[in-house]
N, C-alpha and C positions, 0 to 999 in steps of 0.2 A: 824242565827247569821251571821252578815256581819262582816268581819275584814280587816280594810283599813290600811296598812304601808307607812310612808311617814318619812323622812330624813329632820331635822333643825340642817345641819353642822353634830356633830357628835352623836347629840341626833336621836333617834331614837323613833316616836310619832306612839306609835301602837292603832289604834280607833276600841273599839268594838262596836256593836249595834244591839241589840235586848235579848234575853233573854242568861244571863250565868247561865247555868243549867247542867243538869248531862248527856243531849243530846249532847251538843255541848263543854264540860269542856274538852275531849279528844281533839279536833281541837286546841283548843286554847290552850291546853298545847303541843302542837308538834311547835304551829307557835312560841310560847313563847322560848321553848328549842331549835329551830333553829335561832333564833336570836340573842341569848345568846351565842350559839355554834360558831357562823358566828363572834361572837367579839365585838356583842353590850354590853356596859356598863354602857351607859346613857337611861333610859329608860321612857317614858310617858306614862303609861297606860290611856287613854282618855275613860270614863265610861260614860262621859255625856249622853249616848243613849242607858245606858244599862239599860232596866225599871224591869227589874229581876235578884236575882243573890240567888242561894243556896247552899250549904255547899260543893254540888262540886268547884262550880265556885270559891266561896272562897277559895277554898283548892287550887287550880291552882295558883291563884294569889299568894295565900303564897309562895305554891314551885317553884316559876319564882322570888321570890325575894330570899327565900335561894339559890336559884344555880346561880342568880347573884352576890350577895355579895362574896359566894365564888372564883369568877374574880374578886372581887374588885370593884363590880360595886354597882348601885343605883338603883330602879324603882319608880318613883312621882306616884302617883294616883293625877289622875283629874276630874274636873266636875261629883264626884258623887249624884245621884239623893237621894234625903232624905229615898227613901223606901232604897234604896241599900246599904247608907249611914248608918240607923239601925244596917244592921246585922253586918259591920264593930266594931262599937257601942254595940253589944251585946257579943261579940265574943271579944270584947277586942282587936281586930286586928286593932286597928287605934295604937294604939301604935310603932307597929311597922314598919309606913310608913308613908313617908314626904304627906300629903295628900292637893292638890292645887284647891284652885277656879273652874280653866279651865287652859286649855295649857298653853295661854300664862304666863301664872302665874308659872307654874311645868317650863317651858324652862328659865325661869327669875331665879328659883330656884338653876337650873343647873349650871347658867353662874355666880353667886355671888362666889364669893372664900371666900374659909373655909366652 
């Protein structure tokens, strides 16, 4: 699992790639919880690269978006792949996230008011 952080103003576009599994669901919940702790409140989760994701990885994503809404914050999913897309879809977990095309789409999301 590669994980790339980069900064659009005050959004904060965090890109995973390769498989979120139950190997690497701890890394990426510490990088998640440190970003959130550090004050990010606008957040892009960028999946476009992620060609695997299973009930951990899922689980991560969930509790990266309850412990940001408890700051008041937001997290977009973006560019996910239709297998990964699925389990969002089976799990019923799309409901609970603004989910975008690809970045640019999730950053455009961000800047619209209301």
């Amino acid at each position: 699992m590669e994980i790339e952080l980069r900064e659009e103003g005050t959004i904060r576009v965090l890109t995973l790639r390769g498989r979120l599994d139950a190997q690497v669901s701890g890394l990426v919940k510490e990088r998640l919880q440190a970003l959130i702790d550090a004050g990010a409140v606008s957040l892009v989760l960028n999946l476009q690269e992620v060609d695997f994701l299973d009930s951990s990885g899922l689980g991560v994503v969930v509790a990266g978006l309850r412990r940001i809404k408890e700051k008041k914050g937001e997290i977009k999913l973006a560019g996910l792949r239709p297998e990964v897309r699925s389990i969002f879809d089976m799990t019923r977990v799309t409901r609970l996230f603004h989910i975008c095309a690809d970045v640019p789409a999730a950053l455009e999301a961000f800047r619209k008011p209301g």
